[in-house]
C-alpha positions in Angstrom: 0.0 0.0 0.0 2.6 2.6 -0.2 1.9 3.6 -3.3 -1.7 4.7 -2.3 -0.3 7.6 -0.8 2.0 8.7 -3.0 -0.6 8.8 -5.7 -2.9 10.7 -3.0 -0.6 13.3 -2.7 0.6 13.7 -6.1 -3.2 14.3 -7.0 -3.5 16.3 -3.8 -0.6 18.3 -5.1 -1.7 19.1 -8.3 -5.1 20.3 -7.4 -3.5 22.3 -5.0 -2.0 25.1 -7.2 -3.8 27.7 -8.4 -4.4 27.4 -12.3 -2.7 29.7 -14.9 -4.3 33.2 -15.2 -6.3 34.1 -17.7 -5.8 36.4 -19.9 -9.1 38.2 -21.5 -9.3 38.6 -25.2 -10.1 42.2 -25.7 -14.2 41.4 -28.4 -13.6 42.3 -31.8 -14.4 45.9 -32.7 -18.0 45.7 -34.2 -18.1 47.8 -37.3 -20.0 50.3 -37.5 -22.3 50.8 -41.0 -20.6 54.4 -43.0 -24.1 57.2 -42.5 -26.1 57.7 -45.5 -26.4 61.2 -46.3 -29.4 62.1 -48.6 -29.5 64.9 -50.5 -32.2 67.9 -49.6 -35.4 67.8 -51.0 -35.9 70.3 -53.3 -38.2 72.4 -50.8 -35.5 72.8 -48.2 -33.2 73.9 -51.0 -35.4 76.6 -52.4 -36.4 77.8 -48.8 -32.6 77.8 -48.2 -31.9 80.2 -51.2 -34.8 82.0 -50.6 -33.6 83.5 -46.9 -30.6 85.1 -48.9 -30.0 88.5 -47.1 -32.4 91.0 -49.7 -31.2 94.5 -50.4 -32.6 97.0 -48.1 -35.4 99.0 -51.0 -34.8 102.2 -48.6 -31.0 102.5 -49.4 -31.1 101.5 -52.7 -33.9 104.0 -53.6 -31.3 106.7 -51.4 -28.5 105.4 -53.6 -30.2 106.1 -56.6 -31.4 109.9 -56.1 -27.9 110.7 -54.9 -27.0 109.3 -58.3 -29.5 111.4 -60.0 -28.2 114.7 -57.8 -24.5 113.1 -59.1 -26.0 113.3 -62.7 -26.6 117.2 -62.6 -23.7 119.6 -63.8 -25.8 123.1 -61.6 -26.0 120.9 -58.2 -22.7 120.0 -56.2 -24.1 116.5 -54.6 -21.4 115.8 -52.7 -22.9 118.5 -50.4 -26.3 116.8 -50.3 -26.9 113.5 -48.1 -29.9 111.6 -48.9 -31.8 109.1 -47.2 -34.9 107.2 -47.8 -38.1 105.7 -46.1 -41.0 104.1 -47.9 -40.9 106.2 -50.8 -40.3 109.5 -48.7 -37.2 111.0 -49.4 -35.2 113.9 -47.5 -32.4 115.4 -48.4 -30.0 117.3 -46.3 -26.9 119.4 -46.9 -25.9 122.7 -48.4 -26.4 124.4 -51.6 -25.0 127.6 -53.2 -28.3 129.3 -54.6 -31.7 128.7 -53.7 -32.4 127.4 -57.2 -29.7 125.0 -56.7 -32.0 124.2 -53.5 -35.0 123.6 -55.4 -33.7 121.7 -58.7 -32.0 119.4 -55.8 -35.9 118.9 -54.6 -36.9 119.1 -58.7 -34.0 116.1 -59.3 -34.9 114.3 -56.2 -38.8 114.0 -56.9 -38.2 112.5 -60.6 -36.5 108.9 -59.8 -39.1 106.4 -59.7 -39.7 105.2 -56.8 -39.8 108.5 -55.0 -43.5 109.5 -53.3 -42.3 112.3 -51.5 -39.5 115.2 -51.0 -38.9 116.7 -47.7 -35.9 119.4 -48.4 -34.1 120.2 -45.6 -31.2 121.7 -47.6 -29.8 125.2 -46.1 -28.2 127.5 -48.7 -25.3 129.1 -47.9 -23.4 131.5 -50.1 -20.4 130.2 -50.9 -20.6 126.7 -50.6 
């Protein structure tokens, strides 16, 4: 019978150490599908193009009296500001003459788009 316990505690000693570590195996990276983009629907696109900053009426309708004034040889312009609200137009500055005052107003009151003239021009000899 000796070799009873031998065998005992060779099997005794081999369940008594600890098994190997193991070491975790990181899971596969799970791929993701690419997005689909989708183009716009025509709708959004024309909505899109439609909220393009618009030109203010007011300053173009300004702009083009002062270009008018700009256009006459007997009225120095660059002395005459000009701004614009719903048609009404007032222009401000200096002129020479009061008929140079008045063919500003004269000037002014032709462009299309003008209603009205307020003319707040001051003459002043000299200028």
């Amino acid at each position: 019978m000796p070799r009873f316990p031998a065998i005992v505690l060779l099997a005794l000693a081999a369940c008594s150490d600890p098994p190997p570590p193991v070491t975790p195996t990181p899971p596969a990276p799970v791929a993701q599908p690419a997005p689909v983009v989708q183009p716009a629907p025509p709708e959004e696109k024309k909505a899109a193009e439609a909220e393009a900053p618009k030109p203010d009426p007011n300053a173009e309708l300004a702009a083009r009296v002062k270009r008018a004034l700009e256009g006459e040889a007997k009225i120095q312009a660059a002395a005459i500001d000009v701004t614009a609200a719903d048609g009404k137009v007032m222009l401000w500055g200096t002129a020479s003459s009061p008929g140079e005052r008045s063919r500003a107003a004269q000037v002014a009151g032709a462009v299309e788009g003008v209603k009205s003239v307020e003319n707040r021009i001051a003459v002043v000899r000299g200028s």
